[in-house]
C-alpha positions in Angstrom: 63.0 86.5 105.2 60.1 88.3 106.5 62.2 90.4 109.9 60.1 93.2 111.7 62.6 95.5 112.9 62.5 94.9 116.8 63.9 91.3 115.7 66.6 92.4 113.5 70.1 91.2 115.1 73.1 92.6 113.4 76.5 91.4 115.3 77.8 88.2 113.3 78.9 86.9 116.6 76.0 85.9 117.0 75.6 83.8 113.8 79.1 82.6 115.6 76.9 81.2 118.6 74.2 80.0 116.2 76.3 77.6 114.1 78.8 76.6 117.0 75.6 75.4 118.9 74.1 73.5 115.8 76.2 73.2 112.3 74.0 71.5 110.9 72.2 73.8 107.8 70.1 73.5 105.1 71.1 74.4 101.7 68.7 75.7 99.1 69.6 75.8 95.2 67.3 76.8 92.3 67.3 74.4 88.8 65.1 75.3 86.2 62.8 77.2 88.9 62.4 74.4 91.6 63.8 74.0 94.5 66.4 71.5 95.5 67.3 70.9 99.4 69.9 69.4 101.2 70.5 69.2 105.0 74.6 68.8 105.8 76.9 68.8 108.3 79.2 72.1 107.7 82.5 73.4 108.6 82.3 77.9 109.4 84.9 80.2 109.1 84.6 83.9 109.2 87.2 86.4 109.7 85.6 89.8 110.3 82.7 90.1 107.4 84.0 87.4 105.7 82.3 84.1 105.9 83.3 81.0 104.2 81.5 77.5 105.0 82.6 74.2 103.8 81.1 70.7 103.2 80.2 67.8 100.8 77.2 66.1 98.9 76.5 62.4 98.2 77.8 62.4 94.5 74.2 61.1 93.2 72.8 64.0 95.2 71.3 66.1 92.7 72.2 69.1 94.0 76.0 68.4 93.8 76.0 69.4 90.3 74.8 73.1 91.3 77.0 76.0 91.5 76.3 79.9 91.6 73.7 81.3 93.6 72.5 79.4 96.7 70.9 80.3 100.6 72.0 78.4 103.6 69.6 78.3 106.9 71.1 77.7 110.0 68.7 76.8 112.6 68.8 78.0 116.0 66.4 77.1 118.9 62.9 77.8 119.2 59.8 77.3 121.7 56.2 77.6 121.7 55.1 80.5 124.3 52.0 80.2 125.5 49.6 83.3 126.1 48.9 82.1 129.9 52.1 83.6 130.2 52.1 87.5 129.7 50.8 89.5 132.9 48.8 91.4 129.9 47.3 88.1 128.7 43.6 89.3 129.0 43.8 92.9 128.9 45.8 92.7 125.6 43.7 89.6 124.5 47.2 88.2 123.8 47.4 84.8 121.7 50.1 81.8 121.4 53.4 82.3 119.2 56.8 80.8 118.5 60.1 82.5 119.8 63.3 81.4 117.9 66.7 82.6 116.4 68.0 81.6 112.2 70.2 83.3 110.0 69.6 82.8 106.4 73.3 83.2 104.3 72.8 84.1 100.8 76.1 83.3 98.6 77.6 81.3 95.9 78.6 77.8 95.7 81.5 76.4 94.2 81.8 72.6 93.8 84.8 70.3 93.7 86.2 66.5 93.4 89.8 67.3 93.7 91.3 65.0 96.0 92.9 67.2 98.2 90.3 69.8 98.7 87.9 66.4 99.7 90.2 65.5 101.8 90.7 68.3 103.9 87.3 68.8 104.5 86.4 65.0 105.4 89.3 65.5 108.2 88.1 68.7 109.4 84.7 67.7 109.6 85.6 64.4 111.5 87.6 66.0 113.8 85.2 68.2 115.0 82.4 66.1 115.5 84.2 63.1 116.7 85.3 65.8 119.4 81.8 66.0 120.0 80.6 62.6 120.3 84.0 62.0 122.7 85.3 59.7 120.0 88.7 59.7 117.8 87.7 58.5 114.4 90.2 60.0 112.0 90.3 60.7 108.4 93.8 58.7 107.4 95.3 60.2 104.5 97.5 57.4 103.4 95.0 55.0 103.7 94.4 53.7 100.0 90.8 52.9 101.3 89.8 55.7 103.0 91.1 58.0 100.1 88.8 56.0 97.5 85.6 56.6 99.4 86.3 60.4 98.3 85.5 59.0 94.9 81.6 59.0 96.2 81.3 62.4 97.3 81.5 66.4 95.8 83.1 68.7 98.1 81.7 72.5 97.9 82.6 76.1 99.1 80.1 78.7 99.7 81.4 82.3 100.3 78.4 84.2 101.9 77.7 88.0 100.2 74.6 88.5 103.1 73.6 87.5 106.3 70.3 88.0 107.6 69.6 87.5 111.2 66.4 87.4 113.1 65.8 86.9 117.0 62.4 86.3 117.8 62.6 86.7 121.2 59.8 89.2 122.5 61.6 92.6 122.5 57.9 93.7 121.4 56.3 92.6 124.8 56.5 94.4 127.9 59.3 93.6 130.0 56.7 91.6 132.3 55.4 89.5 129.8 59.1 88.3 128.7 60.0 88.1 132.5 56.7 85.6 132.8 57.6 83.3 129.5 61.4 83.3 130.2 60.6 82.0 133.2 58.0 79.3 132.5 60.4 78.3 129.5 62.9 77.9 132.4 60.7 75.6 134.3 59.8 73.4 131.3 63.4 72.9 130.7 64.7 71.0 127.5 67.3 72.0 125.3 65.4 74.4 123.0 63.0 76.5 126.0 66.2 76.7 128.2 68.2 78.1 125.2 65.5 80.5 124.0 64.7 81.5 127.8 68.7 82.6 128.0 68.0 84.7 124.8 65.0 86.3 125.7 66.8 87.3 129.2 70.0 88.7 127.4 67.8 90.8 125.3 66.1 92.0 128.2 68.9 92.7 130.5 69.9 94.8 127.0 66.5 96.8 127.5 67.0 97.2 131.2 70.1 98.5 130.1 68.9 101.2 127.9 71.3 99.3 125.2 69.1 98.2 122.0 65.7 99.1 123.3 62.5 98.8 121.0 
């Protein structure tokens, strides 16, 4: 991933935030030199460097029969800024661009259909996103029919070996120019500009701060 230094974030709490606000990733495996995609639902773990994230394929999903080398995106938000925005918009002939936050997780996959292991991550993954949605569905393990619909799915593991992190979030403007698009992000409101206005202002308050200036 193309990551200009200014934008380089290095504290894995923040992947922490990325995936807790949105843990739903893209997967990316190579057969026979093409790509093959998948966009999942995922279950994170990481105890100091060590990152393992779980989840499970369709079992016609070609990509279920892929193991070995993989990258997983996880999106964060993003926003349009508009050049109207910088107090240096004419002077520095400034022009539009997109803010955002992603972490690309470069790893290895490891698939599995034993029951157990399916099972688990079904009732994991239920539990947190029925927590979510402020609903109780539950995966029953003694059910007879809910343990034969694990017969329709692969379960995987992917142990991450690198994290990349980028934070595109202005740290190369002048502190008035992030101060004018934080705050017209602010008044747009919506999930994404609010979310990316908070960024921009954390990294700022860091620059005020003398702490990762650029």
């Amino acid at each position: 991933m193309y990551t200009p230094r200014a934008f380089v974030e290095t504290d894995l709490a923040e992947l922490d935030r990325l995936i807790a606000r949105d843990s739903f990733v893209t997967l990316v495996t190579v057969a026979d030199g093409v790509p093959v995609v998948s966009h999942l639902p995922v279950l994170y773990a990481r105890d100091g460097d060590r990152i393992v994230i779980e989840g499970h394929w369709a079992k016609p999903n070609p990509q279920a029969r892929h193991a070995g080398p993989a990258l997983l995106i996880v999106h964060g938000p993003h926003a349009y800024l508009s050049p109207g925005w910088y107090a240096d918009k004419e002077e520095a002939a400034r022009v539009p661009t997109w803010n955002y936050a992603v972490a690309h997780l470069h790893g290895v996959l490891e698939t599995t259909e034993d029951t157990g292991m399916l099972a688990s991550i079904v009732d994991r993954l239920s539990q947190v996103n029925e927590a979510h949605a402020g609903n109780d569905w539950r995966f029953e393990h003694d059910r007879d029919d809910h343990v034969r619909q694990l017969r329709g799915i692969i379960g995987f593991r992917f142990d991450v070996e690198r994290v990349e992190l980028k934070f595109k979030l202005s740290q190369n403007h002048p502190v008035a120019n992030v101060d004018g698009a934080a705050s017209a992000l602010q008044r747009l409101g919506g999930e994404n500009n609010l979310a990316v206005s908070d960024l921009m202002r954390e990294r700022l308050a860091r620059r005020k701060d003398g702490v990762g200036a650029t």
